[in-house]
Each structure stands twice: as structure tokens, then as C-alpha cells.
C-alpha positions as CSV (number, residue, x, y, z in Angstrom):
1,X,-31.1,117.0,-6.4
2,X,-28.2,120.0,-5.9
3,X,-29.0,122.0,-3.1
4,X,-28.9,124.9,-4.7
5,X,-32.8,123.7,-6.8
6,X,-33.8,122.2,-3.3
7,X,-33.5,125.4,-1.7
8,X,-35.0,127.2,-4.0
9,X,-38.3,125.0,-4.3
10,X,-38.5,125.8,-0.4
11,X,-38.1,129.6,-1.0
12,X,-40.9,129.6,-3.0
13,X,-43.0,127.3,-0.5
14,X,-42.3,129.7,1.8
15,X,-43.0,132.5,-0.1
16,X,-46.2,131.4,-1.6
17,X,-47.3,130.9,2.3
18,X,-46.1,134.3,3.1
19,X,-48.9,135.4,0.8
20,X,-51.5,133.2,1.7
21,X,-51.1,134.1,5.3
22,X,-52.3,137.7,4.2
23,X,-55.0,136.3,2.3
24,X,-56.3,134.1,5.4
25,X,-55.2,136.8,7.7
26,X,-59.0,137.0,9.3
27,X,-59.4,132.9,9.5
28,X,-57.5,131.9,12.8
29,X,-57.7,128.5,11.8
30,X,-56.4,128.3,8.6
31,X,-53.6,130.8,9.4
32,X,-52.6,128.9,11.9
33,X,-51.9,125.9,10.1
34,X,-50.4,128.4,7.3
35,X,-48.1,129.7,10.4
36,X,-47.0,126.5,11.6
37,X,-46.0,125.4,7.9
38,X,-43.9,127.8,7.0
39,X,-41.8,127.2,9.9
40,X,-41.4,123.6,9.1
41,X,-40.4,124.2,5.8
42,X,-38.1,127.2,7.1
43,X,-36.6,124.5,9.6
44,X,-35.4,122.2,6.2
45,X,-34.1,125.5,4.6
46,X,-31.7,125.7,7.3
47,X,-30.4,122.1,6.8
48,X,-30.9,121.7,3.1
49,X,-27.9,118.7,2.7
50,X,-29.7,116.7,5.4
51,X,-33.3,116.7,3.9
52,X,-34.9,113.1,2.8
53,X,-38.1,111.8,1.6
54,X,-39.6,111.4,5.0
55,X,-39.1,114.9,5.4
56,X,-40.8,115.7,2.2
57,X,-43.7,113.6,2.6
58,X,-44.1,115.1,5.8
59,X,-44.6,118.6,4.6
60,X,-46.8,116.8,1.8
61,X,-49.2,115.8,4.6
62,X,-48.8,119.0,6.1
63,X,-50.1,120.8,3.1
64,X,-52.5,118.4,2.6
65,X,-54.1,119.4,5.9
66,X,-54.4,123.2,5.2
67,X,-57.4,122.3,3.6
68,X,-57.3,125.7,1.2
69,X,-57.4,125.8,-2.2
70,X,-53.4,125.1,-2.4
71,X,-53.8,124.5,-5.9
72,X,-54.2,128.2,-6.4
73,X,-50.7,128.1,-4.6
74,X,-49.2,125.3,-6.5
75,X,-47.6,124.1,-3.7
76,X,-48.4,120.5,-4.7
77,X,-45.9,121.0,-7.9
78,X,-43.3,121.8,-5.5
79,X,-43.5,119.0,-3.5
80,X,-43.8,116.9,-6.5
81,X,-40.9,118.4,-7.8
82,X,-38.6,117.8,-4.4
83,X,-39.6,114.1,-4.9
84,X,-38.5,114.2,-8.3
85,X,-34.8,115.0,-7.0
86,X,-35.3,112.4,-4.3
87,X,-35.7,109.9,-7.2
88,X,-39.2,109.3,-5.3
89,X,-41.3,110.1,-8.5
90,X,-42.5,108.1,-11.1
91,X,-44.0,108.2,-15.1
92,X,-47.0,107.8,-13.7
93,X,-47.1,110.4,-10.6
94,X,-45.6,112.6,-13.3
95,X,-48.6,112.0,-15.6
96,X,-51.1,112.2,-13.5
97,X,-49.7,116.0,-12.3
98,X,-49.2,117.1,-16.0
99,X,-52.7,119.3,-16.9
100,X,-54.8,118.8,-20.3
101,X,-53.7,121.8,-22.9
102,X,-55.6,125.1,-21.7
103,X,-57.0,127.8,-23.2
104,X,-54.8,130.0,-24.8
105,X,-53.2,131.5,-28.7
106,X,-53.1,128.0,-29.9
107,X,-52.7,124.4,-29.3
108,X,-51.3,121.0,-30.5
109,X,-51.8,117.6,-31.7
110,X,-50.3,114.5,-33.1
111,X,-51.7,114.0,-36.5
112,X,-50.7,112.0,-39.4
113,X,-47.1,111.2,-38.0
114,X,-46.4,115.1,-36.9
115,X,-47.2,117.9,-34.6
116,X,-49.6,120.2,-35.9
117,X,-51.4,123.4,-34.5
118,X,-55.6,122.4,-33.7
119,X,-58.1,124.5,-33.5
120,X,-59.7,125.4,-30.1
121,X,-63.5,126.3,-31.1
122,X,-65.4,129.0,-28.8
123,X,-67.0,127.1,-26.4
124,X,-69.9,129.3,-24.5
125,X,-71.5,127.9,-21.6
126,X,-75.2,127.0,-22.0
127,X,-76.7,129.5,-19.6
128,X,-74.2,132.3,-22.0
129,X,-74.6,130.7,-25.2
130,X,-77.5,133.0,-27.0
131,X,-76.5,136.2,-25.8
132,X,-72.3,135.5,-26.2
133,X,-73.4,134.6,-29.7
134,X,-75.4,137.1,-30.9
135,X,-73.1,140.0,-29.3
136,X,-70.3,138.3,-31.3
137,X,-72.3,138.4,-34.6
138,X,-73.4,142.3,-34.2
139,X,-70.1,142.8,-33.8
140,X,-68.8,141.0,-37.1
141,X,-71.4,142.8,-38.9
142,X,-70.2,146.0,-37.7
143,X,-67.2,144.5,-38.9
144,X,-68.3,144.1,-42.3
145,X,-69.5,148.2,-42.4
146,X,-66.4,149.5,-40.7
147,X,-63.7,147.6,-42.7
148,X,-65.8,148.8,-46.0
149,X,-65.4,152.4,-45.1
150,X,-61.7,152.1,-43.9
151,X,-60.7,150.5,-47.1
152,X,-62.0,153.6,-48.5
153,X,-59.4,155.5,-46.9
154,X,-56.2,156.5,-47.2
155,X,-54.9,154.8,-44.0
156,X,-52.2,152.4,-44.1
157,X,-52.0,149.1,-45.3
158,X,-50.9,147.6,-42.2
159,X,-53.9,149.1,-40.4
160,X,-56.4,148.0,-42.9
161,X,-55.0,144.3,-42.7
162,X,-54.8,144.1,-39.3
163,X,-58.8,144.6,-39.3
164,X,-59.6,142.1,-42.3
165,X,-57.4,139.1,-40.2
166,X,-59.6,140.5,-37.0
167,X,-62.5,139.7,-39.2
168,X,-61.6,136.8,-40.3
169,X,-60.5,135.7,-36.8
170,X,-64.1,136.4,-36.0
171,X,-66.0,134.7,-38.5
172,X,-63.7,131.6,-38.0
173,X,-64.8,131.1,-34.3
174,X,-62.0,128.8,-33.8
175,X,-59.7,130.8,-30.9
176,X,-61.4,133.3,-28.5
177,X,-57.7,133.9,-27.6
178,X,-56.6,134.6,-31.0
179,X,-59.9,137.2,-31.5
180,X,-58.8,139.2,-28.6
181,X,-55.3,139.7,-29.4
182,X,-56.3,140.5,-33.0
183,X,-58.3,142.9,-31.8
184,X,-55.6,144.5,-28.8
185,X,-53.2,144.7,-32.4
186,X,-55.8,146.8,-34.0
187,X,-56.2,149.1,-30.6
188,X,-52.5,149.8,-30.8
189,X,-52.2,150.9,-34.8
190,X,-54.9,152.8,-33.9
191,X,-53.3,154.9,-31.4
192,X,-50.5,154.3,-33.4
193,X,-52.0,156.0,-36.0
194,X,-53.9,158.9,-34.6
195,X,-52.2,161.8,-36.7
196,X,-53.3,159.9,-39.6
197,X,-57.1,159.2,-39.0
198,X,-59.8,161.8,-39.1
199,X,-61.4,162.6,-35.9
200,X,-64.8,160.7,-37.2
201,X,-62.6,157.3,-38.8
202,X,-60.7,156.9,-35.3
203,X,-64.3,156.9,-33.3
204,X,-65.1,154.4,-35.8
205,X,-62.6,151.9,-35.5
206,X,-62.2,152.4,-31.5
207,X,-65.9,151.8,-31.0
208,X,-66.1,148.8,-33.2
209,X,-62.8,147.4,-30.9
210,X,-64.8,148.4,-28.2
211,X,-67.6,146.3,-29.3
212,X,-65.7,143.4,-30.0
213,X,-64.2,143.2,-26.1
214,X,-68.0,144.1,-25.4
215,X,-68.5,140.6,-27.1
216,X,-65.8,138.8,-25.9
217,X,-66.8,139.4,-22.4
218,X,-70.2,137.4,-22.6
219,X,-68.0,134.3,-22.8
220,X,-66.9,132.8,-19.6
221,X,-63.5,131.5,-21.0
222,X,-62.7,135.1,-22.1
223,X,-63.3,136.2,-18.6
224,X,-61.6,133.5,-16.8
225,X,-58.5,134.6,-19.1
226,X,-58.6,138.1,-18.7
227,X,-58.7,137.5,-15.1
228,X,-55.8,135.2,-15.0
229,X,-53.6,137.5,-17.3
230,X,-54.2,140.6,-15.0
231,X,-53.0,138.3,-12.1
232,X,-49.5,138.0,-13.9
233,X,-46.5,139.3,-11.9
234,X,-43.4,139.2,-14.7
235,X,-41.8,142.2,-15.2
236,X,-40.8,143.3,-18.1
237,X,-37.0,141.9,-18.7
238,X,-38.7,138.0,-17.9
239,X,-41.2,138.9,-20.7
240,X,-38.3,140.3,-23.3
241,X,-36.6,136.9,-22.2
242,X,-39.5,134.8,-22.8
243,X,-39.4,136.0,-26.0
244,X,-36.4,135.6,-26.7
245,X,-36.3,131.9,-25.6
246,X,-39.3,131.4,-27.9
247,X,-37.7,133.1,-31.1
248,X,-34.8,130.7,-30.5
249,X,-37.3,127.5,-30.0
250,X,-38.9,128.4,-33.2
251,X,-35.6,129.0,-34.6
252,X,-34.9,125.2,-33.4
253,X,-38.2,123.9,-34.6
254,X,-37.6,124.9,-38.3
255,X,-34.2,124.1,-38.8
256,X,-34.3,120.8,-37.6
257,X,-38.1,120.0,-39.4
258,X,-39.2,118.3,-36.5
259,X,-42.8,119.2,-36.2
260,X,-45.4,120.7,-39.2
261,X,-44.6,124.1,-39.9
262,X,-48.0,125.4,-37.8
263,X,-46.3,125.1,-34.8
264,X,-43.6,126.9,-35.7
265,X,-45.6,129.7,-37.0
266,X,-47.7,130.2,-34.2
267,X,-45.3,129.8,-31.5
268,X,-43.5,133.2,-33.9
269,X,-46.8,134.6,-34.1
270,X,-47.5,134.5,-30.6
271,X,-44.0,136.0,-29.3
272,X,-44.6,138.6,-32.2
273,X,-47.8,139.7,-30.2
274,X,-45.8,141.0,-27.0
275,X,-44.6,144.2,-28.9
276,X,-44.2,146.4,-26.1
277,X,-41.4,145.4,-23.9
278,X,-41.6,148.2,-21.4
279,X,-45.4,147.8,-20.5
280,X,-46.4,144.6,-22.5
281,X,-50.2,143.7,-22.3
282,X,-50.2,140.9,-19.5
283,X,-53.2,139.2,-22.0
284,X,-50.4,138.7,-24.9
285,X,-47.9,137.3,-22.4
286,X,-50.6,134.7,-21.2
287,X,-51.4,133.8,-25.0
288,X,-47.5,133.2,-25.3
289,X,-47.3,131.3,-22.3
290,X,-50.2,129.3,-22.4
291,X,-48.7,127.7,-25.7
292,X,-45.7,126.7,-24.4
293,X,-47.6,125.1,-21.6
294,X,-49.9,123.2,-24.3
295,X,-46.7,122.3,-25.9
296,X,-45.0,121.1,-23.1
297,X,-48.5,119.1,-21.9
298,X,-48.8,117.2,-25.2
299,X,-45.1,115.9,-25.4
300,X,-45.3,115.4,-22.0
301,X,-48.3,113.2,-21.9
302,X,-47.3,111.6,-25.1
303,X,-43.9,110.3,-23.5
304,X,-45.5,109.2,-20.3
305,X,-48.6,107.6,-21.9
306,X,-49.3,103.3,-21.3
307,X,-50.5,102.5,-24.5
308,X,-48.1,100.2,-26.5
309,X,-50.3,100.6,-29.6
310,X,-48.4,101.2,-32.9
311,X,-49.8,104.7,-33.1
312,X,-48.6,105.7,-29.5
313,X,-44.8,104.1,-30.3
314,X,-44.5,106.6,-33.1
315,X,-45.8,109.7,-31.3
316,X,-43.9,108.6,-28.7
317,X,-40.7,109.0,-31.0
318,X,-42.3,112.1,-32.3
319,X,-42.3,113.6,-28.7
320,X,-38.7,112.5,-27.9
321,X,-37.5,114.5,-30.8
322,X,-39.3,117.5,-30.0
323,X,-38.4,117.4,-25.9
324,X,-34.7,117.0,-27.4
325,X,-35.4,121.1,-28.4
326,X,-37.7,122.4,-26.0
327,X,-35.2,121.0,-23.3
328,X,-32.3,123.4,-25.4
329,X,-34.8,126.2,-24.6
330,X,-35.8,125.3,-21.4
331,X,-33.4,126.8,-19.6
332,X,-34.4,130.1,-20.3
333,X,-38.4,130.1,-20.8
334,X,-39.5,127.0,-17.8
335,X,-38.5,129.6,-14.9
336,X,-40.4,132.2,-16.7
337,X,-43.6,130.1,-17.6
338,X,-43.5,128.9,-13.8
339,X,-44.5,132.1,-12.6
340,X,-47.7,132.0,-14.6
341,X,-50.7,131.0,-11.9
342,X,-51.5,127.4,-12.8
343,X,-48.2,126.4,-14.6
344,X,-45.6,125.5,-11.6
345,X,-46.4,122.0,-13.0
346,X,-43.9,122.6,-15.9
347,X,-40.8,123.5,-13.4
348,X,-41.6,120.0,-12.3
349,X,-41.7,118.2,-15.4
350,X,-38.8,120.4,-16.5
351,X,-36.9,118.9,-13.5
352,X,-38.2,115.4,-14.3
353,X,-37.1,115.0,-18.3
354,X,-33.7,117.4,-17.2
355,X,-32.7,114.2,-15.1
356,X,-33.4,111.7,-17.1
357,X,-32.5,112.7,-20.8
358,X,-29.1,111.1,-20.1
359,X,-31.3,107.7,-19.3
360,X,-33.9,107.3,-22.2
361,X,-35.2,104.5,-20.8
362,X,-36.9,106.3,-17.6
363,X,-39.6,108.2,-20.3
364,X,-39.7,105.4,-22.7
């Protein structure tokens, strides 16, 4: 591994401790042990060259022992990735630390010989199920009145589509993602629009948004998201670059046919979402980067898998031809992704492909 990636893996272990210590600031114990890592793995930093697995497995232990929820800190990626550049890593270690596709704007599968966008269907919990429901069904019926009464109106086209696909998002009940940003687009032509909309038509619409968050919120997965996204710290330049490193993956994707055209569409889609570079909505930028995380999971998980099954041997291929572009990109979006909470896996895997795409046996 160059130095240079080495130190920076143990910038951010330090840093991610640095924050921790404030959070355990009351427990003696624990920030003790917090304490007494950090200045282990500032010891390495100051002899970077010198640093071998022994040492890494080491601080492993070490983190191991600090018996905290580190996987809020994704401190385990790190490490993973330090072994990766000490050639200590293997396909299955790898596999094992690569996550299942989350929730996000959309998701991926291998289906008849390509890549395809899948749906992920609302899933309330049982104890929510009746109540998340029915608050989502008063609020496509209000739906039904309001978009009635604004396609009486002169207000613009866009506006009145961008409430029939929020409809229709609704009635699907295949993304609770994808309702939510529909429904953050309609809030901003809204306001977009307020010169244009009576005083009584803009109550209208912003009460029947309002409802539809109202509804959203009975689901536990909406909640969990919401929470996540408003933990986001990118600023705004990483989130105009993320964009841009999408555009050019999709870009890739279409010229080179190597997946169905779904995934091009709603990777595009989902950059299109994050329209307001200077203060974009942190739930947009988790849609975005949640899909590249599903997209990176798949391959990923496809390359790595055991099965020697005729089926697995062509998505296997598949997968190979679509790292091949996400790799072109990666430069740009990985760092980016990695700051989201839960996705300092992909730096590793990042790290792990980077290495070996001049040896095609090592993921084969």
C-alpha cells in the first residue's frame, strides 16, 4: 500500500476516535480505552514505512476491545482496508465485510443475463403496519382531490406532472425513498411557484405535501432514513462532485450497453434530484448515495460469490464488465460515498478491486 493511503486510513482512525471520545466523554472506562487507542494508532502515523501486519492486527484487537458500537465508527472497514494493502485480505474476508443493498432511490439485480433496477416494496413493521398504511392511503386520496383541482388551473405543466408521478409513486408502494423525494420535488416548485398560485391553491398543495411526510413518518424505514441523511457531513462542492462523477458513470453505462437501460436511468434520475448545489437536501444526497452503494454491493458480491453454477459464471462476467466502469468513476465518487455513515466499506472494496484489476484472477 503507498504511504500516502496508509496514512490517511490512520487519519481517519484517529479522527473517528477524536469524536467518539466526546461522545463517551462521561464513561471513564470506555474513554479510556478510546484514549489509549488513539495514541497507538498516532504512534504508526509517525512511522508509516515501518508498519506491518502485526501491527495492524494489533490495533484490530485493540478496537475489538473497546466494546462500543464501532460499527457506527466504521473503524472495522479501515482496518480491513490496511490489510487489504498488506496483501493480508482475502475474497472471502472481502465478502463477508461487503453489506446486502440498503434502503435507498433504487436497487439492482441480475436478471435474464443483465443488470436491471428491482423494486424495493414498503415494508412496515408489524406493530406500524395498520396505522403506516392507512395514513398513506388518506393521503393518496387527498391525492386524487388535490391533483383534480390543480389540473383545473392554470399552473404550469411541470408543476402539475410532478404531482401525478408523486401519485403514482404512491399508489405503486414500491420505494418509500422514491415517495419522499417525489414529494421534496413538489415542495420546491411549489415555492418555486408562489407568484403563480392563488393564496388558497398553495395551502392546498403544501398541506397535502405536508400530509404525505405526515404518512411517511409512520414507517420505521422512513425514519431510520431521515435520520441517517440529517447525520450527513458533505458540503456542498463533494455533493456537486458526486454528481458529477455519477452523470459521467451513467454517461459510461449507456455508451458502452453494459447493463439494461433502468440502471442508467435511475442512477440520472437520482443525481437529477440534488438540484440545489448550494444547500442540497441531505435526504436527496442519501437517495444518490445509497444507489451507488447498492450498485457497488451487487457487483461486488457477484464477483466474490463461491458458486460455480452456470448462472453465477455469467453474472460473474456481467459484474466484471460493469466494475471495468464504476472503477473509471471511482476515483471521484468512492471518497465521497465513504463519508456517508455506514458506507466506509466501499473505500475498502474500492482499494481491494483497484489492486487487483491488473490480476483478474484474484476476483475470479
Amino acid at each position: 500500500m503507498r504511504p500516502d493511503r496508509l496514512r490517511n486510513l490512520l487519519q481517519e482512525m484517529e479522527a473517528r476516535l477524536v469524536r467518539a471520545e466526546k461522545s463517551y466523554a462521561l464513561n471513564d472506562s470506555i474513554l479510556q480505552k478510546l484514549t489509549s487507542t488513539k495514541a497507538e494508532v498516532r504512534r504508526h502515523l509517525s512511522k508509516v514505512d515501518s508498519i506491518r501486519i502485526a501491527d495492524v492486527d494489533a490495533l484490530e484487537q485493540r478496537i475489538r476491545n473497546l466494546q462500543i458500537s464501532d460499527d457506527s465508527l466504521g473503524l472495522p472497514n479501515l482496518i480491513l482496508g490496511m490489510k487489504i494493502g498488506l496483501n493480508q485480505l482475502g475474497p472471502e474476508d472481502l465478502l463477508e465485510a461487503t453489506p446486502g443493498q440498503k434502503l435507498a432511490a433504487f436497487s439492482f439485480e441480475f436478471e435474464d443475463g443483465t443488470l436491471r433496477v428491482v423494486d424495493q416494496p414498503l415494508r412496515p413493521g408489524l406493530r406500524e403496519r395498520d396505522i403506516a398504511l392507512a395514513a398513506l392511503e388518506a393521503a393518496l386520496e387527498q391525492g386524487e382531490y388535490v391533483n383534480q383541482d390543480l389540473a383545473a388551473t392554470n399552473a404550469s405543466p411541470r408543476l402539475k406532472e410532478a404531482f401525478e408521478r408523486l401519485q403514482a409513486t404512491m399508489r405503486s408502494h414500491t420505494n418509500i425513498v422514491q415517495i419522499g423525494a417525489r414529494a421534496q420535488i413538489c415542495n420546491r416548485l411549489v415555492h418555486g411557484d408562489i407568484d403563480e398560485l392563488s393564496t388558497t391553491l398553495f395551502s392546498l398543495l403544501i398541506g397535502h405535501i405536508e400530509s404525505v411526510f405526515s404518512a411517511l413518518a409512520q414507517f420505521e424505514d422512513w425514519r431510520v432514513f431521515a435520520e441517517n441523511a440529517a447525520a450527513l457531513n458533505i458540503d456542498a462542492g463533494s455533493v456537486a462532485k458526486l454528481v458529477e462523477g455519477t452523470a459521467q458513470l451513467v454517461r459510461q453505462i449507456r455508451n458502452e450497453n453494459i447493463a439494461d437501460e433502468s440502471v442508467a436511468d435511475a442512477l440520472d434520475t437520482a443525481q437529477a434530484w440534488v438540484v440545489e448545489p448550494n444547500s442540497p437536501d441531505k435526504r436527496d444526497v442519501l437517495a444518490l448515495a445509497r444507489s451507488h452503494e447498492n450498485l457497488w454491493s451487487i457487483v461486488t458480491k457477484a464477483l466474490l460469490a463461491v458458486g460455480r453454477d452456470v448462472f453465477a459464471a455469467a453474472r460473474k462476467k456481467l459484474a466484471s464488465v460493469i466494475l471495468g466502469a464504476l472503477l473509471l468513476t471511482a476515483p471521484v465518487i468512492i471518497p465521497l460515498i465513504g463519508k456517508v455513515p455506514g458506507a466506509q466499506w466501499i473505500e475498502t472494496v474500492y482499494d481491494y478491486f483497484n489492486a487487483a484489476k491488473n490480476k483478474p484472477s484474484s476476483v475470479e
